[in-house]
FIKOLZA-1660 file (N, C-alpha, C; in steps of 0.1 Angstrom, whole numbers, plus 5000, padded with zeros to 4 digits):
% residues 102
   i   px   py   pz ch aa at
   1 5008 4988 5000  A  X  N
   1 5000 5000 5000  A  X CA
   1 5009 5013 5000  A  X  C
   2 5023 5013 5008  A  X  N
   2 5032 5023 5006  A  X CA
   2 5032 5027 4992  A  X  C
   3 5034 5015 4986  A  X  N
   3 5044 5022 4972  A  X CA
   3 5030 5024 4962  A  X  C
   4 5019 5022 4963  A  X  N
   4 5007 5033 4958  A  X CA
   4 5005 5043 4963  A  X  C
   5 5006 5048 4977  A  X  N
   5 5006 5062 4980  A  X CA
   5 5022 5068 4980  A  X  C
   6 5034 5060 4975  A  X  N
   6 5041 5067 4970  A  X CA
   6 5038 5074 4956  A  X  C
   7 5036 5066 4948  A  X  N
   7 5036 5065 4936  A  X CA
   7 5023 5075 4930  A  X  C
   8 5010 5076 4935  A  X  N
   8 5002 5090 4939  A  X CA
   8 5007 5096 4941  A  X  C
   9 5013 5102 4954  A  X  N
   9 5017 5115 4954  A  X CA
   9 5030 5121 4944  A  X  C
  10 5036 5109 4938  A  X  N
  10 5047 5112 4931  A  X CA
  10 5039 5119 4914  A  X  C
  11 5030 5110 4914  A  X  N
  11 5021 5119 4900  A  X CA
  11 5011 5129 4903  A  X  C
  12 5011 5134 4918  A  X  N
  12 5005 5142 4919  A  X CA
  12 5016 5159 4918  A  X  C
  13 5023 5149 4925  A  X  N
  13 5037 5165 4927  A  X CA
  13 5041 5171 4911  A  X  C
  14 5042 5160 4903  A  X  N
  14 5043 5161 4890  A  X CA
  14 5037 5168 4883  A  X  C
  15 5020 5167 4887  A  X  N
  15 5013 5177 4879  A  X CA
  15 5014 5188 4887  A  X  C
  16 5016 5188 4900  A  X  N
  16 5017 5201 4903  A  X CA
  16 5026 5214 4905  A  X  C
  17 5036 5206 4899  A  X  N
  17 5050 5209 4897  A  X CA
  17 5051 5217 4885  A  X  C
  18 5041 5212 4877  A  X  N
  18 5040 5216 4861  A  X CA
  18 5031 5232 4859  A  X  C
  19 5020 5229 4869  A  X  N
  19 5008 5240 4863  A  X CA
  19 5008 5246 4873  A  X  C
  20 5013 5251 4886  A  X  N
  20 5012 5253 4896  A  X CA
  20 5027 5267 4898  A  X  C
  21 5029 5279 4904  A  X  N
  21 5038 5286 4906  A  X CA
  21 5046 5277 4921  A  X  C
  22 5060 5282 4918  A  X  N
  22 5068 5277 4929  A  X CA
  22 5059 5278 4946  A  X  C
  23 5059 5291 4945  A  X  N
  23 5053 5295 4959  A  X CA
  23 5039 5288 4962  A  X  C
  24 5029 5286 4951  A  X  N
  24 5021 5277 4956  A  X CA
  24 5021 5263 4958  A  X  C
  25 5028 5260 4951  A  X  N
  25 5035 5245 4954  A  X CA
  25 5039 5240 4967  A  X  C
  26 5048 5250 4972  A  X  N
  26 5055 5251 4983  A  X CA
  26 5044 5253 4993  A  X  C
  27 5039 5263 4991  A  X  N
  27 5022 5265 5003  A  X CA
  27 5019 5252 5003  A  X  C
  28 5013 5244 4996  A  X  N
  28 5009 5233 4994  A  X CA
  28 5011 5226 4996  A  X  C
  29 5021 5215 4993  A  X  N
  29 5032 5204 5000  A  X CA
  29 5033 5210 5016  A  X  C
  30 5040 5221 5018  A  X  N
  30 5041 5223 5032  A  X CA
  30 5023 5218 5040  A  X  C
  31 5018 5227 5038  A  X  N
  31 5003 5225 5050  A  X CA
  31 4998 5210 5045  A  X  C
  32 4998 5203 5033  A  X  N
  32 4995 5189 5035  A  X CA
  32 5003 5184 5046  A  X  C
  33 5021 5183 5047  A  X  N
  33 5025 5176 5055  A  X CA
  33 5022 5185 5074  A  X  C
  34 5016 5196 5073  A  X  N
  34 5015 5198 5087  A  X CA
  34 4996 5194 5091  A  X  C
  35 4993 5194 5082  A  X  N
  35 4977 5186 5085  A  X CA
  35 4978 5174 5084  A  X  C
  36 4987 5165 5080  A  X  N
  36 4990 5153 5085  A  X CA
  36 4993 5146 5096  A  X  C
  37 5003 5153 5099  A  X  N
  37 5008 5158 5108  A  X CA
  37 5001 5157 5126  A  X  C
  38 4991 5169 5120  A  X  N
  38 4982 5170 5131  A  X CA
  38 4974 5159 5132  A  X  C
  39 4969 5149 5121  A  X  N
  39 4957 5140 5118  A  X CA
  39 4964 5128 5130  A  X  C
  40 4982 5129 5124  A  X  N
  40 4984 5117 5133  A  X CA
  40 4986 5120 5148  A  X  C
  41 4989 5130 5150  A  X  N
  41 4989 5129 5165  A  X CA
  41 4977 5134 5170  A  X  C
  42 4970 5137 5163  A  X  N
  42 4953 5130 5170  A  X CA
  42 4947 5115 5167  A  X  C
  43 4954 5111 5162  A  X  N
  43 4953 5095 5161  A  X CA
  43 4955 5091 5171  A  X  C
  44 4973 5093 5176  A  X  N
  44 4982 5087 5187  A  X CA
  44 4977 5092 5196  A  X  C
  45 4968 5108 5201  A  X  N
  45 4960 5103 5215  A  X CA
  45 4951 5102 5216  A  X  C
  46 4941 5100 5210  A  X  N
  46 4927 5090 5207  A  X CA
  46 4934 5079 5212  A  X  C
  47 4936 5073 5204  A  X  N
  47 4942 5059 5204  A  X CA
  47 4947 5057 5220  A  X  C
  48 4956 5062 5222  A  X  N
  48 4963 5063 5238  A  X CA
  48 4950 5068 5248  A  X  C
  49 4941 5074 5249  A  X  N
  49 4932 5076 5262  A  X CA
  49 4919 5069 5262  A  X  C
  50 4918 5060 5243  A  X  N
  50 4907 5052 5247  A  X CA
  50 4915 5039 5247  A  X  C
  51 4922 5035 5246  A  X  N
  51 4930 5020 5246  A  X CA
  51 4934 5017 5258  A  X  C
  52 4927 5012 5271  A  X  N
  52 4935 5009 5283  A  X CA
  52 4936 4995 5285  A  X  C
  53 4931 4986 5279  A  X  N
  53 4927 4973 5280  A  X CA
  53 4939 4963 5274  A  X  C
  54 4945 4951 5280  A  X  N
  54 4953 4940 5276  A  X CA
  54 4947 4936 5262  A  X  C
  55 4935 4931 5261  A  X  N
  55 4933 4928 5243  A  X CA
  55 4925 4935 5239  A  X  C
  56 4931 4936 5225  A  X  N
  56 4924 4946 5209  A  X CA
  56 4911 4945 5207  A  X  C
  57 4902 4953 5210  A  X  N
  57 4892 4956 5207  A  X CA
  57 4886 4964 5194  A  X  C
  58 4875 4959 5191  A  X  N
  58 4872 4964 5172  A  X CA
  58 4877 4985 5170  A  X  C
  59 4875 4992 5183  A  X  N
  59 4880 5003 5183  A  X CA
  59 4895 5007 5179  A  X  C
  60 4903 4996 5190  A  X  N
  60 4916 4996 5186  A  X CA
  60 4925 4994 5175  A  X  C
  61 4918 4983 5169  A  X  N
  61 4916 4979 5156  A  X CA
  61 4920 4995 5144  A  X  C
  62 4905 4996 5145  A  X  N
  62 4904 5012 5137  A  X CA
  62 4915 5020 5138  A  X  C
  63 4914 5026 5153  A  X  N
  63 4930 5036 5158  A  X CA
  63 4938 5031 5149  A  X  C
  64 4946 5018 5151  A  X  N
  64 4954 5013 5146  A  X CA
  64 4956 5016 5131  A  X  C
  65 4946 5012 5127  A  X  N
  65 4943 5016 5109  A  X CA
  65 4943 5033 5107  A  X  C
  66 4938 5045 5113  A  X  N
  66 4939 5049 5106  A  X CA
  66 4951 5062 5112  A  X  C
  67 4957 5054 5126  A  X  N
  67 4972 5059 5129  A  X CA
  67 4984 5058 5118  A  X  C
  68 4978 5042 5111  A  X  N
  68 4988 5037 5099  A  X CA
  68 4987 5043 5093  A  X  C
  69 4976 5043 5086  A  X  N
  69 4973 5051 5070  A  X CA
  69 4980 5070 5073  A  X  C
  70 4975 5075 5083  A  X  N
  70 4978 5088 5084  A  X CA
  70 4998 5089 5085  A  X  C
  71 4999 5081 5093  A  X  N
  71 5015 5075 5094  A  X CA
  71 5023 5075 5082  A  X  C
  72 5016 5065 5072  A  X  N
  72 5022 5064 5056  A  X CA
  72 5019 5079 5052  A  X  C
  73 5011 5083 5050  A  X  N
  73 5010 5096 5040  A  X CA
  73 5014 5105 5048  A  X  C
  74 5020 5107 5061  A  X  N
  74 5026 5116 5065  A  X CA
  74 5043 5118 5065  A  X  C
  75 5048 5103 5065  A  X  N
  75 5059 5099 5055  A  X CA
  75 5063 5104 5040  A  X  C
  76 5051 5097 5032  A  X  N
  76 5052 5103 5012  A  X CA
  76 5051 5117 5020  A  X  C
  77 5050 5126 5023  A  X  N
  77 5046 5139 5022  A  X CA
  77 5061 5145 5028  A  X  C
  78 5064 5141 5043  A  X  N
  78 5077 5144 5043  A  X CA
  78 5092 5141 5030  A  X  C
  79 5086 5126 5024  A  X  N
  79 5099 5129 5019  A  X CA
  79 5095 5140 5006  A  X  C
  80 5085 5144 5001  A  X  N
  80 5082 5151 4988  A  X CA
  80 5082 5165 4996  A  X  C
  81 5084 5171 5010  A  X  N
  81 5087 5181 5013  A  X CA
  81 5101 5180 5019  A  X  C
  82 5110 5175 5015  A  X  N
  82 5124 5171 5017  A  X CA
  82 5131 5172 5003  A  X  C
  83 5118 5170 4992  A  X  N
  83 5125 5175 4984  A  X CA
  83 5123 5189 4975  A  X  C
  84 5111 5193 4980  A  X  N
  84 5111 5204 4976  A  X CA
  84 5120 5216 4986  A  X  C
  85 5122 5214 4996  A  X  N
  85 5128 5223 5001  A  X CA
  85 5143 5216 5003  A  X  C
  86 5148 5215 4994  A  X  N
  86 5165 5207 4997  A  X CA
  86 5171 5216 4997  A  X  C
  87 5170 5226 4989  A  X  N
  87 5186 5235 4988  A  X CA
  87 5183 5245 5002  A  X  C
  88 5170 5252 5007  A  X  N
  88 5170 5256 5019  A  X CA
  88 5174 5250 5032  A  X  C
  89 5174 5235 5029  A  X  N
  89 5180 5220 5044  A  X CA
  89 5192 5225 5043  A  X  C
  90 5202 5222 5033  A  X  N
  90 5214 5223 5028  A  X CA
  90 5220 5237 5031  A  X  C
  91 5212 5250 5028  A  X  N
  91 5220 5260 5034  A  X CA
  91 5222 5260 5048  A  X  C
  92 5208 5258 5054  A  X  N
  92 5207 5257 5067  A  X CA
  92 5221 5247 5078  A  X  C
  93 5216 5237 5070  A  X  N
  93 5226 5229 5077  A  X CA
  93 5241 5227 5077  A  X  C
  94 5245 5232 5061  A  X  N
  94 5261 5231 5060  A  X CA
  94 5261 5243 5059  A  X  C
  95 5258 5255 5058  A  X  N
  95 5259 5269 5050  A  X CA
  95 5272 5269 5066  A  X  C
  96 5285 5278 5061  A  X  N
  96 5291 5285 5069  A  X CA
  96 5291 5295 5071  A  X  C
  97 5283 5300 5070  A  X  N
  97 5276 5322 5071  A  X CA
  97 5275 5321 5087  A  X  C
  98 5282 5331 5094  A  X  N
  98 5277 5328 5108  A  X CA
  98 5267 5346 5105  A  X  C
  99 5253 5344 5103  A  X  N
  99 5244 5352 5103  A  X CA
  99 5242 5357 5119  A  X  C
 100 5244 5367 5121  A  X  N
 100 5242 5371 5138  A  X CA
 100 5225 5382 5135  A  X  C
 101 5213 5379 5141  A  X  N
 101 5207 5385 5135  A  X CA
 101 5195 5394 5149  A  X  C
 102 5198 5394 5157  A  X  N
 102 5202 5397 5167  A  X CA
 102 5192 5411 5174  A  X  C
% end
């Protein structure tokens, strides 16, 4: 199932890559991966304050499922916003500018 919601978002970035301006692209990719984001850690504490019980119950079940699914697409999204923003990672991280900004 990964490598279909890789493989979607990879033809989605593509067309959006094409018909779409830099800046809104970037709006874009960005708040998908932070509304992901948010979806999964309201998964992880749902999931954590109704689950108190030794065995899986049909609830936990669900959490489980849609902790995963939110989990995978919050993944494809990180790495497609890892690559849209590379050369900003790269300044950030190796740049030797000591910017004092103060």
């Amino acid at each position: 199932m990964e490598i279909y919601l890789l493989l979607a978002m990879f033809l989605l970035y593509m067309l959006t890559a094409v018909f779409l301006e830099k800046s809104v692209l970037y709006r874009m990719w960005l708040a998908a991966f932070v509304i992901m984001f948010a979806v999964t850690a309201g998964a992880l504490s749902f999931w954590r304050f109704t689950n108190q019980e030794v065995m899986m119950n049909v609830i936990a079940i669900s959490w489980y499922y849609v902790l995963y699914l939110s989990l995978s697409v919050t993944v494809v999204l990180g790495v497609v916003n890892l690559w849209l923003f590379r050369r900003q990672m790269w300044n950030v991280l190796f740049s030797n500018r000591n910017d004092d900004r103060d």
